[in-house]
C-alpha positions in Angstrom: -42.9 80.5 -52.7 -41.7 77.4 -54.5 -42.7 75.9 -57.6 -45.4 73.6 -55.6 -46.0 75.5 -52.9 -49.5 77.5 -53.6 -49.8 81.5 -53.6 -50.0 83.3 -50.4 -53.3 85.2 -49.7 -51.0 88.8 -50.4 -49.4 87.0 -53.9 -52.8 86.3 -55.1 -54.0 90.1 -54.4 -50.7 91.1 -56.3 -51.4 88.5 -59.6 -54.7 90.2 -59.8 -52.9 94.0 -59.9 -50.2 92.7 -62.3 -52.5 90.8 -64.7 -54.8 93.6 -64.9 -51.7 95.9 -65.5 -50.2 93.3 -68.0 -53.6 92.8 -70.2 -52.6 95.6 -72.3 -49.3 94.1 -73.2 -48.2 97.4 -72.0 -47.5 98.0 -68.0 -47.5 101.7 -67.8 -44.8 103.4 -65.3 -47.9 105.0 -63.3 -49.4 101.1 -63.0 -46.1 99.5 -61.3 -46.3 102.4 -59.1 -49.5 101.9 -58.3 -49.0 98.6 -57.4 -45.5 99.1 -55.4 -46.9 101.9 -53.4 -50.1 99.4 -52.5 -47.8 96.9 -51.5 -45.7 99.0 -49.4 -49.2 101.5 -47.9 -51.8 99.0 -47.6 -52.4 96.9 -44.2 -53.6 93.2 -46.5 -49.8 93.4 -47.0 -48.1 94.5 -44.1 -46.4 90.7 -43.4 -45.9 90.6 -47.3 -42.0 90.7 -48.6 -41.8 93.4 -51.5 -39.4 91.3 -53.2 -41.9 88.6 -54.3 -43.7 91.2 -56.5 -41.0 89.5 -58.9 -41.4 86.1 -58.5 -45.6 86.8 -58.7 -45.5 88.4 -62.2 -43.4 86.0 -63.5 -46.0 83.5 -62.8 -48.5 85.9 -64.8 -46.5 86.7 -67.5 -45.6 82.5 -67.8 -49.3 81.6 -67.6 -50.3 84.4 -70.1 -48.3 82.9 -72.5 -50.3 79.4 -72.1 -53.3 78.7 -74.2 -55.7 78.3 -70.7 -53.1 80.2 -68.7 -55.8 82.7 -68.4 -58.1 79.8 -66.8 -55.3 78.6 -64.7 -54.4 81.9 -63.2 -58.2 82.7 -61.8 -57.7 79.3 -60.2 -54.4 79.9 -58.4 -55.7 83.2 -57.5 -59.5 81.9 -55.8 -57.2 78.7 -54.2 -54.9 81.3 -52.4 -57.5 84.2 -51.3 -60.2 83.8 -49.1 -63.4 85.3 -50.5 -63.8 88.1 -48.0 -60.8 89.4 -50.2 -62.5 88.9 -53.2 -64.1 92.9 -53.0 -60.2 93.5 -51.9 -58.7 92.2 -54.8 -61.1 94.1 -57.2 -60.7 97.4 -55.7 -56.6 96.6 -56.4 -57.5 95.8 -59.6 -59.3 99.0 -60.3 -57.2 101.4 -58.8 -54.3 99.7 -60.9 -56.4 100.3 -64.0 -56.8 103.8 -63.4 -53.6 104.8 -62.0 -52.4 105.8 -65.3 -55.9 107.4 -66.5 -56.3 105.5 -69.4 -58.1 102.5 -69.5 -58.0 100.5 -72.7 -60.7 97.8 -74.0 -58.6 95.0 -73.1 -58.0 96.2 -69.7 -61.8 97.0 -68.7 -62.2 93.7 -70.6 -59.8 92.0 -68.0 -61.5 93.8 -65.3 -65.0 92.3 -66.3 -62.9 88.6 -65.9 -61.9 89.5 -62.4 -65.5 90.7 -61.4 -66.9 87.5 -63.3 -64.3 85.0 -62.0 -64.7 86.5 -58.2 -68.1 86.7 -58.1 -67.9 90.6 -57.4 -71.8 91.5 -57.1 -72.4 94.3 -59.7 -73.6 96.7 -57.6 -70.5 96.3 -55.1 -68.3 96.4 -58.3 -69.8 99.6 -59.7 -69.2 101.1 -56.5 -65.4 99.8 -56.5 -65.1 101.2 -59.8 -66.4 105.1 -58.9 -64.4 104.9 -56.0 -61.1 104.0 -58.4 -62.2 106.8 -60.9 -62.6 109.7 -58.1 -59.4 109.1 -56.5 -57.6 109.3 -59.9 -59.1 112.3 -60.6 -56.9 115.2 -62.3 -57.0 118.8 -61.1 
C-alpha cells in the first residue's frame, strides 16, 4: 500500500479493529491478540499479508491525531470495503471490544460511530453485539 494507493478491502476491516482498539488510548494485550489471531483464522483475510497490520495502524494512529482524522478515516474505510462487509467489519469491531472484557465509554462510544458511519441496522447490530459478548464469556 502506498501513500496514494487506497486501502485494500482486508486493510479497511483491520482500521476498523485497530481504531476501535485505539479509542481508549489504551490497546490492551488481549485486543492486539484479538486482532492478530482474526487476521491469521478468519477466511475475509486469507490473501491478506500479516505484515501490513503495521503500515494500517499507522494510518489510524496518524489520522487520530488530525482534527477531522476521525471524518477522514470512516471515508477511507467505506471507499475500500464493499458494503456487504459492512456487517463484517462490525462483528470485528465487536469481538475486538470485548476481547479484553472491558469495554470502556469511549470504546462503545466508538462502536456506536462504526454502526452509524456503516449504516449497521440496529437490530443486525444488537445481534452482532450478543454474539461478541457470549463468545467472550468467562467460566
Amino acid at each position: 500500500m502506498s501513500e496514494t494507493s487506497p486501502m485494500s478491502p482486508q486493510d479497511a476491516l483491520v482500521a476498523v479493529m485497530v481504531a476501535c482498539s485505539a479509542s481508549d488510548e489504551n490497546m490492551r494485550t488481549a485486543e492486539l491478540v484479538a486482532i492478530t489471531r482474526m487476521v491469521n483464522h478468519m477466511p475475509a483475510f486469507a490473501t491478506y499479508d500479516p505484515d501490513r497490520i503495521r503500515r494500517v495502524s499507522r494510518i489510524v494512529f496518524d489520522l487520530f491525531e488530525e482534527e477531522d482524522g476521525l471524518d477522514a478515516l470512516f471515508g477511507l474505510i467505506r471507499e475500500a470495503l464493499p458494503e456487504r462487509l459492512y456487517e463484517t467489519a462490525y462483528a470485528l469491531a465487536c469481538d475486538v471490544v470485548t476481547a479484553d472484557g472491558r469495554h470502556s465509554q469511549v470504546e462503545l462510544r466508538m462502536l456506536e460511530e462504526v454502526r452509524e458511519e456503516l449504516k449497521i441496522d440496529r437490530l443486525h447490530a444488537a445481534a452482532i453485539e450478543w454474539g461478541a459478548r457470549v463468545r467472550h464469556m468467562v467460566v
